[in-house]
PDB file with SEQRES, HELIX, SHEET and CRYST1 records, atoms N, CA, C and O in Angstrom:
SEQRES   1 A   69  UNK UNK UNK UNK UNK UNK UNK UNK UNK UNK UNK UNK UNK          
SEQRES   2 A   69  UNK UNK UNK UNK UNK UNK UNK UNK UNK UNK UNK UNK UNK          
SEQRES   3 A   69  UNK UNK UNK UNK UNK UNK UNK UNK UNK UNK UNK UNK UNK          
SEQRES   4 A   69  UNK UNK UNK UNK UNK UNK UNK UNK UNK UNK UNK UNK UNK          
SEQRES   5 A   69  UNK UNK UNK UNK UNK UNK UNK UNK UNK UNK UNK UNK UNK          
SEQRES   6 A   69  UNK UNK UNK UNK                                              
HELIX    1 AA1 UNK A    6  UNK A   13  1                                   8    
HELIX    2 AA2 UNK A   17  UNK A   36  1                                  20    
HELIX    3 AA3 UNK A   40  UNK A   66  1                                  27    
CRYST1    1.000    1.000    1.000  90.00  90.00  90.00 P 1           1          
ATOM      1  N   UNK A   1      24.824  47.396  29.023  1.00  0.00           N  
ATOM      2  CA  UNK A   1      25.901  46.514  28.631  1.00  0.00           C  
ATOM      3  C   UNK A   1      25.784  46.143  27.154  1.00  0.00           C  
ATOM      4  O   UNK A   1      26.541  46.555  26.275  1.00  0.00           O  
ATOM      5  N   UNK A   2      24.766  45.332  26.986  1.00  0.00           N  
ATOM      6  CA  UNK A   2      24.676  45.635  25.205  1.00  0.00           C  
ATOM      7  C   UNK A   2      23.129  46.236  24.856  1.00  0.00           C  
ATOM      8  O   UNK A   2      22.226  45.648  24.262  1.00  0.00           O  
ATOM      9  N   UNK A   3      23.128  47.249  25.277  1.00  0.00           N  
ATOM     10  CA  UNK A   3      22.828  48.533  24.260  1.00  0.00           C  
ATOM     11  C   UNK A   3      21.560  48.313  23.892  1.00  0.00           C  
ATOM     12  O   UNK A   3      21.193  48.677  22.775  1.00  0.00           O  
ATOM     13  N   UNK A   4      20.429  47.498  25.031  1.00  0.00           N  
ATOM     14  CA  UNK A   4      19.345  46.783  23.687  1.00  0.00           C  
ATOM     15  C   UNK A   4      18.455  47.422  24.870  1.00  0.00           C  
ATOM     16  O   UNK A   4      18.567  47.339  26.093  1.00  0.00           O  
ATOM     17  N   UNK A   5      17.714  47.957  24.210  1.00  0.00           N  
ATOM     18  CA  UNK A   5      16.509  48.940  24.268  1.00  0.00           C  
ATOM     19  C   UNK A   5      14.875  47.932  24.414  1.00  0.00           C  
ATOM     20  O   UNK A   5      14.732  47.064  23.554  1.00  0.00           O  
ATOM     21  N   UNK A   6      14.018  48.051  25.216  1.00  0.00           N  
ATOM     22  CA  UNK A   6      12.674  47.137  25.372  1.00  0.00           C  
ATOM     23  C   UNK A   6      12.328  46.910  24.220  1.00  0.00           C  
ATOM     24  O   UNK A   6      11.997  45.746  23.995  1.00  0.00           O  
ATOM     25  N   UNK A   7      12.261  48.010  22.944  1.00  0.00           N  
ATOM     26  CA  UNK A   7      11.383  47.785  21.585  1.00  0.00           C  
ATOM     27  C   UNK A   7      12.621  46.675  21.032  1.00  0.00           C  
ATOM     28  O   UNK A   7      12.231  45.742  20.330  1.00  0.00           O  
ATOM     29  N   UNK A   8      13.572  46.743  21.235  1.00  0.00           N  
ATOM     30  CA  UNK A   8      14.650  45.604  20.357  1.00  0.00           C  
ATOM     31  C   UNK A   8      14.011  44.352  21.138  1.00  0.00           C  
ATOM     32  O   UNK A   8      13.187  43.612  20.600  1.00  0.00           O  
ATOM     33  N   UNK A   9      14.300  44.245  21.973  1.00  0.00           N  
ATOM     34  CA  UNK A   9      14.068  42.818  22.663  1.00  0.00           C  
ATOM     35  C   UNK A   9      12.722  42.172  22.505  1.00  0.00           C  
ATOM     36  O   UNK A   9      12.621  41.027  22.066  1.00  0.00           O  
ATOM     37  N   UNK A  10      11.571  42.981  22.899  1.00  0.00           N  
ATOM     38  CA  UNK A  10      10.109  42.694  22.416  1.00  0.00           C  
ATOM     39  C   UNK A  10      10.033  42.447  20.806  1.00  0.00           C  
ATOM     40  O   UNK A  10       9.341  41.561  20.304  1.00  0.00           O  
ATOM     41  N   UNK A  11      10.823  43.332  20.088  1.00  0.00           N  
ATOM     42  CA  UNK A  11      10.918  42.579  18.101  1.00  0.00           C  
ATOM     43  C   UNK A  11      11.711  41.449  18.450  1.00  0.00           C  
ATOM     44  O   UNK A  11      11.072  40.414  18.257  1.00  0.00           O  
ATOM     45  N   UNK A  12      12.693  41.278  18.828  1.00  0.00           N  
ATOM     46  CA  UNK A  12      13.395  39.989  18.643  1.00  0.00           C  
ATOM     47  C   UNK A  12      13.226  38.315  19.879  1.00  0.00           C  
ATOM     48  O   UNK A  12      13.706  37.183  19.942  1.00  0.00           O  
ATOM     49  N   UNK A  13      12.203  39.206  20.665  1.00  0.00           N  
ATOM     50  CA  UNK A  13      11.168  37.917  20.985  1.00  0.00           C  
ATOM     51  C   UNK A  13      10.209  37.707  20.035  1.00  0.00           C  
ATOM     52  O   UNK A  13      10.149  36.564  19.581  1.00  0.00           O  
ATOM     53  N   UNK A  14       9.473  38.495  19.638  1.00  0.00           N  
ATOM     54  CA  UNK A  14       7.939  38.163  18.876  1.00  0.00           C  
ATOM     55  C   UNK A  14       8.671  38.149  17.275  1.00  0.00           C  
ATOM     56  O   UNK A  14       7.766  38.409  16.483  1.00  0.00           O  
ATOM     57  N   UNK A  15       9.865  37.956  16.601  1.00  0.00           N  
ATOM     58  CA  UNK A  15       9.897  37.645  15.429  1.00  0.00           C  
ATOM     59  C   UNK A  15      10.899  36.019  15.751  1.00  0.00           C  
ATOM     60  O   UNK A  15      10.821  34.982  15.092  1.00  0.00           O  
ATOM     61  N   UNK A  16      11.468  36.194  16.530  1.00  0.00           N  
ATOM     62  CA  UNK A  16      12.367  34.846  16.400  1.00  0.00           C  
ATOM     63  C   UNK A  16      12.119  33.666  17.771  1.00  0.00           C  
ATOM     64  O   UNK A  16      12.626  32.562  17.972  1.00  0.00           O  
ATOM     65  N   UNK A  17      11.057  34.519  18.602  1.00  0.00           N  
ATOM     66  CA  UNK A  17      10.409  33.449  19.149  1.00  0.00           C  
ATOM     67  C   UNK A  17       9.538  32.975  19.030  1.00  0.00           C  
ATOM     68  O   UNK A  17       9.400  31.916  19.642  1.00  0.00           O  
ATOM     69  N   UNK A  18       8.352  33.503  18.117  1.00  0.00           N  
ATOM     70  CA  UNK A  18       7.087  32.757  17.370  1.00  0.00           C  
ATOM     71  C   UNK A  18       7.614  32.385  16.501  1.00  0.00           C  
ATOM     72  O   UNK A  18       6.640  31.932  15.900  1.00  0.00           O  
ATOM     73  N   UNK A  19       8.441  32.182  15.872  1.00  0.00           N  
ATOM     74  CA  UNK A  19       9.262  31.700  14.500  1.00  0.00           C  
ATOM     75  C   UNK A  19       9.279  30.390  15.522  1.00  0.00           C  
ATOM     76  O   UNK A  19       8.434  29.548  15.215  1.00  0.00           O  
ATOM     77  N   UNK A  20       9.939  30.128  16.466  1.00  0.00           N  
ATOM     78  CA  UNK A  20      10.403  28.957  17.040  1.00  0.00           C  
ATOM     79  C   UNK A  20       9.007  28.098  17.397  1.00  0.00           C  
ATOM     80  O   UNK A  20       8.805  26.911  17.140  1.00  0.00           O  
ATOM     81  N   UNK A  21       8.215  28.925  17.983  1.00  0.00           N  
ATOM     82  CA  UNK A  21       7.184  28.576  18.537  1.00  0.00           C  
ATOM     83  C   UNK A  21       6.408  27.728  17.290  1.00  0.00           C  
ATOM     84  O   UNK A  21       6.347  26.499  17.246  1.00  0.00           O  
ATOM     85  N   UNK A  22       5.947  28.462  16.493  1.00  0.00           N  
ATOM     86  CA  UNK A  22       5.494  27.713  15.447  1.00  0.00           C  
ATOM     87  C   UNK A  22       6.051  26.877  14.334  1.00  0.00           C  
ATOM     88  O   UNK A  22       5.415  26.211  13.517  1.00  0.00           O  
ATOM     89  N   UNK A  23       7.566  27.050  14.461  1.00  0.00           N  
ATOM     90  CA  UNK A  23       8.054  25.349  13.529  1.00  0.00           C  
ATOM     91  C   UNK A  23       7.646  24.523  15.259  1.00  0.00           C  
ATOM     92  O   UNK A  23       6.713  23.793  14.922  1.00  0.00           O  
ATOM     93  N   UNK A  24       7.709  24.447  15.744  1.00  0.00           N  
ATOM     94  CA  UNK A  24       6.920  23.460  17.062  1.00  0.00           C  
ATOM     95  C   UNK A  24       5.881  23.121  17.115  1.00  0.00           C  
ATOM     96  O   UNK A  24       5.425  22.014  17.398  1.00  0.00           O  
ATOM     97  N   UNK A  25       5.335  24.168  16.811  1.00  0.00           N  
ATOM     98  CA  UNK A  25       3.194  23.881  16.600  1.00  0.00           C  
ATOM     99  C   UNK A  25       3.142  22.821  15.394  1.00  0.00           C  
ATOM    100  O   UNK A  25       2.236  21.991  15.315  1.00  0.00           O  
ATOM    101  N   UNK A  26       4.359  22.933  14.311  1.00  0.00           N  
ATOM    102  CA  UNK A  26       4.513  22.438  12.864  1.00  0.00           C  
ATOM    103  C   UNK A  26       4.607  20.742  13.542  1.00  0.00           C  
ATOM    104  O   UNK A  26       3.862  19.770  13.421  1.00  0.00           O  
ATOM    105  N   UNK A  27       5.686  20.931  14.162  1.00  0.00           N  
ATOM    106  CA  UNK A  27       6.542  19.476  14.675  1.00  0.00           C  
ATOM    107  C   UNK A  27       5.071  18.968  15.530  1.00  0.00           C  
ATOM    108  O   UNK A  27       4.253  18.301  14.898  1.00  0.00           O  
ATOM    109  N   UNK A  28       4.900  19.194  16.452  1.00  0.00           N  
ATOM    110  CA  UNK A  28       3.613  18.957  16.831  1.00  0.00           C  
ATOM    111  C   UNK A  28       2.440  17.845  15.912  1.00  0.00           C  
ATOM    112  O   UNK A  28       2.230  16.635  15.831  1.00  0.00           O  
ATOM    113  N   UNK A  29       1.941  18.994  15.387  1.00  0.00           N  
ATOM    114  CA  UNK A  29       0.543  18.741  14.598  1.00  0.00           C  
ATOM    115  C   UNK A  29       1.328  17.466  13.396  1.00  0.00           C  
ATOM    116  O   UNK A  29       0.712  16.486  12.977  1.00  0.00           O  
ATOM    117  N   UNK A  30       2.795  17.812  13.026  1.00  0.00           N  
ATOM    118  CA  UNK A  30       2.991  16.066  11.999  1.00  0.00           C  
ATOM    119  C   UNK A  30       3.106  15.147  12.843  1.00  0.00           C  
ATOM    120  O   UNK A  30       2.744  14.027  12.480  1.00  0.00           O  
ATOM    121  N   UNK A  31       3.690  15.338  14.351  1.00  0.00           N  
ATOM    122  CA  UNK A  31       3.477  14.019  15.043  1.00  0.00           C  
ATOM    123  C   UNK A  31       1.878  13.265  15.274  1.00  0.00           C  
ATOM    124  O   UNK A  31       1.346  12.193  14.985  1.00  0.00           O  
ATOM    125  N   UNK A  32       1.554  14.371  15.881  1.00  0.00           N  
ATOM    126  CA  UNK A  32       0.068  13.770  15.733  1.00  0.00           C  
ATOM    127  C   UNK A  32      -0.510  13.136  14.875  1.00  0.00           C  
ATOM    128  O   UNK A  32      -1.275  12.263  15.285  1.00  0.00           O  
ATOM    129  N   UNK A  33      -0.387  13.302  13.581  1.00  0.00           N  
ATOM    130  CA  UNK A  33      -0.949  12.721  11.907  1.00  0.00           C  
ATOM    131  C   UNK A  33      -0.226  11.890  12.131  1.00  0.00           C  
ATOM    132  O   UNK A  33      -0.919  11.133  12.811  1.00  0.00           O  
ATOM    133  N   UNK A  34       0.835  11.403  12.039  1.00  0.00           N  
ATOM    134  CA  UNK A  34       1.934  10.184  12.155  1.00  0.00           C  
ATOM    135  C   UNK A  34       1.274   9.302  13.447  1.00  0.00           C  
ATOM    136  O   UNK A  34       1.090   8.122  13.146  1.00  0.00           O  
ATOM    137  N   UNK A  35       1.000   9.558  14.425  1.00  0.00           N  
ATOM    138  CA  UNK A  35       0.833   8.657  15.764  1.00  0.00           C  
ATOM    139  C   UNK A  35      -0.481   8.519  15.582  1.00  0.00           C  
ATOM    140  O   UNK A  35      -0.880   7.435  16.007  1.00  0.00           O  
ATOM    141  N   UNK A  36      -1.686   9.502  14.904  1.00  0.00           N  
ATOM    142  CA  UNK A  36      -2.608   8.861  14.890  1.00  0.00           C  
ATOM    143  C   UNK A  36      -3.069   7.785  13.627  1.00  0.00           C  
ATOM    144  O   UNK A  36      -4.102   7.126  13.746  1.00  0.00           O  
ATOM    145  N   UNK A  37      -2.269   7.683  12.508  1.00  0.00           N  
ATOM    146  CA  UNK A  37      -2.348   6.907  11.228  1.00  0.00           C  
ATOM    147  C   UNK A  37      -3.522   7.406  10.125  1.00  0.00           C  
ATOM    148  O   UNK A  37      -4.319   6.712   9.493  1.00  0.00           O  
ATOM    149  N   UNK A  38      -3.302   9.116  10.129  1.00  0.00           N  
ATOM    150  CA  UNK A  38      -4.214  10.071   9.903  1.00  0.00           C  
ATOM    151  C   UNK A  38      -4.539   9.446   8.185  1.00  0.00           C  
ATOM    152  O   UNK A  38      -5.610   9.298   7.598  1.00  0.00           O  
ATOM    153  N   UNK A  39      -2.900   9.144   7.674  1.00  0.00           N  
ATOM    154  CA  UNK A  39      -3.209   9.539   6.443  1.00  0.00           C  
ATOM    155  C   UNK A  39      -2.804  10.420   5.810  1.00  0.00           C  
ATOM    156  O   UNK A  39      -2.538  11.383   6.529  1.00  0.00           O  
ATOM    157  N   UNK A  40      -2.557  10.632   4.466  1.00  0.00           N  
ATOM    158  CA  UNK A  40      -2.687  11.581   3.669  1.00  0.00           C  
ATOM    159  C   UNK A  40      -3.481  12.792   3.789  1.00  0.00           C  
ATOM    160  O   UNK A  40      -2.963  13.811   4.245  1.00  0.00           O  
ATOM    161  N   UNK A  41      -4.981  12.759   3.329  1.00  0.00           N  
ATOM    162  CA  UNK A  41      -5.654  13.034   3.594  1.00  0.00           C  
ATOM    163  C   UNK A  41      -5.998  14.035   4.787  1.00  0.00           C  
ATOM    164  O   UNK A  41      -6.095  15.258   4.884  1.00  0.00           O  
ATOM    165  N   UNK A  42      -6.126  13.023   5.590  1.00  0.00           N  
ATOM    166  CA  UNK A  42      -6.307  13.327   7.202  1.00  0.00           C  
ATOM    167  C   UNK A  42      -5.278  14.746   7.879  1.00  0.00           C  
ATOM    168  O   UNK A  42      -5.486  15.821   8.440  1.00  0.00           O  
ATOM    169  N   UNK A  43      -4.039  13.890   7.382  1.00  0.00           N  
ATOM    170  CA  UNK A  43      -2.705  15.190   7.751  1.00  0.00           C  
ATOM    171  C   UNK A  43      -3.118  16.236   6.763  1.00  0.00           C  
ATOM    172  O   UNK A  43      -2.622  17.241   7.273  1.00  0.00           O  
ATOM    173  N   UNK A  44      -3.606  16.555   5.871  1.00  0.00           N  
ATOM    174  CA  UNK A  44      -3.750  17.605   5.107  1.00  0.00           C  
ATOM    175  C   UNK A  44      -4.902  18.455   6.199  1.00  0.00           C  
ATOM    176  O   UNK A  44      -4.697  19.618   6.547  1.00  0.00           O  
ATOM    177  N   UNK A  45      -5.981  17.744   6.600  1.00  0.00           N  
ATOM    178  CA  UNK A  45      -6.519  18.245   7.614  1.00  0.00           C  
ATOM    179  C   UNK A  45      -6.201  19.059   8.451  1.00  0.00           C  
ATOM    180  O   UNK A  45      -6.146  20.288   8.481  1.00  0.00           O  
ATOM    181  N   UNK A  46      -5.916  17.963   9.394  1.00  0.00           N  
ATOM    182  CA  UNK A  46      -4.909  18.728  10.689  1.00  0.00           C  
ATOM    183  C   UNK A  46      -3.749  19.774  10.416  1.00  0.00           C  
ATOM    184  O   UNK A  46      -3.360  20.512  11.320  1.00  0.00           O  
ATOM    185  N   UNK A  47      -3.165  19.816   9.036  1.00  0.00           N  
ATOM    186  CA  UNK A  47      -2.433  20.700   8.780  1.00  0.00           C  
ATOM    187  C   UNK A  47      -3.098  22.195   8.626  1.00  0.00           C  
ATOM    188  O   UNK A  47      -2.838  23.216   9.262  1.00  0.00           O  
ATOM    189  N   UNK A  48      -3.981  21.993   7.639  1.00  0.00           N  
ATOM    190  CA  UNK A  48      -4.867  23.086   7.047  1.00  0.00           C  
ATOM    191  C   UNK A  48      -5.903  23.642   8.593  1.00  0.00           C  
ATOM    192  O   UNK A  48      -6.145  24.847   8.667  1.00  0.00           O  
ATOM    193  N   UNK A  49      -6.362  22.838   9.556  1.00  0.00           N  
ATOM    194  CA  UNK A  49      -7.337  23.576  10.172  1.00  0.00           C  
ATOM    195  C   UNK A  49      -5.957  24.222  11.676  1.00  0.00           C  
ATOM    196  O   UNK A  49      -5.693  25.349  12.096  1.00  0.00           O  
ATOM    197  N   UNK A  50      -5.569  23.208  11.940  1.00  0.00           N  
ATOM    198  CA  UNK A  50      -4.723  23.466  13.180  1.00  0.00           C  
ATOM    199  C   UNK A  50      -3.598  24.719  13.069  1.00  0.00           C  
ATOM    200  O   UNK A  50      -3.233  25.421  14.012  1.00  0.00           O  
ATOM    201  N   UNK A  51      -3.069  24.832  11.439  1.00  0.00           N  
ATOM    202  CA  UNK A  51      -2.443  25.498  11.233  1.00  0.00           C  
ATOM    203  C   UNK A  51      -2.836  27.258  10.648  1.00  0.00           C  
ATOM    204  O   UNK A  51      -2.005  28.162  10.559  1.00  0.00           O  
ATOM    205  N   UNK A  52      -3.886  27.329  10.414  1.00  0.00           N  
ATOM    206  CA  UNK A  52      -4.445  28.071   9.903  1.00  0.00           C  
ATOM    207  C   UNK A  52      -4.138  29.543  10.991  1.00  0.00           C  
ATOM    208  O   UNK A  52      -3.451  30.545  10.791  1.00  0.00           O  
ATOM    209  N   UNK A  53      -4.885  29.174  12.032  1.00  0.00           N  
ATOM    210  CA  UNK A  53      -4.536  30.839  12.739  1.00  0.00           C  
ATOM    211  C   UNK A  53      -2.880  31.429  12.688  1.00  0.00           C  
ATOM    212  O   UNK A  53      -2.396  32.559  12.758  1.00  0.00           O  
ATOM    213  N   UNK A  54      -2.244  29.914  12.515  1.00  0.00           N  
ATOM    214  CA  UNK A  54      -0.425  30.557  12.392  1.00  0.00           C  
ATOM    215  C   UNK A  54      -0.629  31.377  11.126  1.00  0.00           C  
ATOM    216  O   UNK A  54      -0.321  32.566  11.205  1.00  0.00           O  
ATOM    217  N   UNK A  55      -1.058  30.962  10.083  1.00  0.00           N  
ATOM    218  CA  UNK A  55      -1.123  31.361   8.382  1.00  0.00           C  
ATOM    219  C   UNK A  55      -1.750  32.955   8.842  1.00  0.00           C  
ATOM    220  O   UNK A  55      -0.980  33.794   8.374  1.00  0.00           O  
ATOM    221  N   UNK A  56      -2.551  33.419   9.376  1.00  0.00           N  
ATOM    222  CA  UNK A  56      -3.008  34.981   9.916  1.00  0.00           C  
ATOM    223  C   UNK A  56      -1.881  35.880  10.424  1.00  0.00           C  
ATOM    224  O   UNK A  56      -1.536  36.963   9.951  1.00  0.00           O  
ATOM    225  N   UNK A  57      -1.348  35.203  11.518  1.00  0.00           N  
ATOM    226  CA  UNK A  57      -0.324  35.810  12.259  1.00  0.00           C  
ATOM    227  C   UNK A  57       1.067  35.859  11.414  1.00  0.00           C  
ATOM    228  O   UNK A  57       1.635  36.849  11.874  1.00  0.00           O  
ATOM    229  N   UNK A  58       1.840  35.335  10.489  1.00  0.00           N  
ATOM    230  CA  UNK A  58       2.309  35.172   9.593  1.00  0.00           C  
ATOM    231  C   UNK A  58       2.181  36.318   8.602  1.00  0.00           C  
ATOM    232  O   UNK A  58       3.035  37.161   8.326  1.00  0.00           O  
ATOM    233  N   UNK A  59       0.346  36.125   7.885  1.00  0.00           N  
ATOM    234  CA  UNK A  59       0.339  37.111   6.961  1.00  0.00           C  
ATOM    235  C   UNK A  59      -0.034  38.325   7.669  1.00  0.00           C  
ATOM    236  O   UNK A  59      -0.314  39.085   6.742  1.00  0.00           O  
ATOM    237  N   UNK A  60      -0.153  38.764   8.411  1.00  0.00           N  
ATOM    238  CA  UNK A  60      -0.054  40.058   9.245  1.00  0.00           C  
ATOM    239  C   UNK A  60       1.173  40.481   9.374  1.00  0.00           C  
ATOM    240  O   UNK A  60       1.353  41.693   9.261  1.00  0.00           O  
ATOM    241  N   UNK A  61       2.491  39.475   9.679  1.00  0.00           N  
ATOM    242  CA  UNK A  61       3.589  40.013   9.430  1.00  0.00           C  
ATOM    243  C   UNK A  61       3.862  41.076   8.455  1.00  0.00           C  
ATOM    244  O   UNK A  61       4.092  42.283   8.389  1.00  0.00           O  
ATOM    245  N   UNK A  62       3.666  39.589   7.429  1.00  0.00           N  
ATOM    246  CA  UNK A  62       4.267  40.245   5.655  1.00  0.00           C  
ATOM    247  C   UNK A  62       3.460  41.705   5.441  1.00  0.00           C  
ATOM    248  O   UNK A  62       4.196  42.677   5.610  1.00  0.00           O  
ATOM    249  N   UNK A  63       2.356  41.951   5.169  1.00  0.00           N  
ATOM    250  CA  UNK A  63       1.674  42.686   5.642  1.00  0.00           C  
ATOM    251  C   UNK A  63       2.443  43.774   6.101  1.00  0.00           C  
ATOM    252  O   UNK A  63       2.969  44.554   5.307  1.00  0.00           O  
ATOM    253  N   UNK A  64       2.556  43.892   7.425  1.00  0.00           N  
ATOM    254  CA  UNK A  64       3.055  45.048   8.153  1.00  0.00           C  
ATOM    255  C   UNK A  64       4.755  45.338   7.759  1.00  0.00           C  
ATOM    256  O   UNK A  64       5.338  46.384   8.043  1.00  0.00           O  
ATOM    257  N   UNK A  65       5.504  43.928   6.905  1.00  0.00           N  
ATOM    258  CA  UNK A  65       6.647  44.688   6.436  1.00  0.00           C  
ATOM    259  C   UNK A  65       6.659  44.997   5.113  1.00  0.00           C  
ATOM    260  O   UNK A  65       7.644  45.304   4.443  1.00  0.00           O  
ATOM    261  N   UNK A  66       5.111  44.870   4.632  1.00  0.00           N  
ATOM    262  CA  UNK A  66       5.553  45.684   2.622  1.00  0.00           C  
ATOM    263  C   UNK A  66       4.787  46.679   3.208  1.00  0.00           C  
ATOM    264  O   UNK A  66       5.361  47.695   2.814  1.00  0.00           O  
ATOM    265  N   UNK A  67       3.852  47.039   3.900  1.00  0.00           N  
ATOM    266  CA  UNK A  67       3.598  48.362   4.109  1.00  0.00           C  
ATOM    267  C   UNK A  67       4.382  49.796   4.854  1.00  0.00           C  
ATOM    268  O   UNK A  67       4.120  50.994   4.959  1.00  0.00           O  
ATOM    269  N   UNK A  68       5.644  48.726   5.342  1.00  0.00           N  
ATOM    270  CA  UNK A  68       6.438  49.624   6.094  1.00  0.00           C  
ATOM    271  C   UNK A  68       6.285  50.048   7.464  1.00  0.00           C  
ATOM    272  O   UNK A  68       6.852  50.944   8.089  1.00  0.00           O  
ATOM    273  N   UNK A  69       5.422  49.238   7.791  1.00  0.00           N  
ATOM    274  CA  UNK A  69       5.180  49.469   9.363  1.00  0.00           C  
ATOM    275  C   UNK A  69       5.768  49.407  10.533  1.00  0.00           C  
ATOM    276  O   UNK A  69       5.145  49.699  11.554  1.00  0.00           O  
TER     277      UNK A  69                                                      
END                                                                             
């Protein structure tokens, strides 16, 4: 019916549903800094450690689209 093949659907889950997934992990981890009265500081923390494995998966993207993969 519309024409969409497993490899389309599996790219357009794993690019625009970890896209979603992780502005959520984002929304997440600032509530937490906010509800716990982290701070400046503190939220730079929780940003930098919690966020970090997203920053991999991310640059593995970019990665795999300047190499043409």
């Amino acid at each position: 019916m519309f024409n969409l093949s497993e490899e389309k659907v599996a790219e357009f889950g794993m690019t625009w549903g970890l896209t979603a997934m992780i502005g959520f992990m984002l929304f997440i981890i600032w509530d937490l800094a906010k509800k716990s009265n982290a701070g400046k500081f503190g939220a730079f923390v929780l940003f930098f450690v919690l966020a970090f494995g997203m920053l991999g998966f991310i640059a593995k993207s970019v990665i795999k689209w300047l190499m043409g993969i």
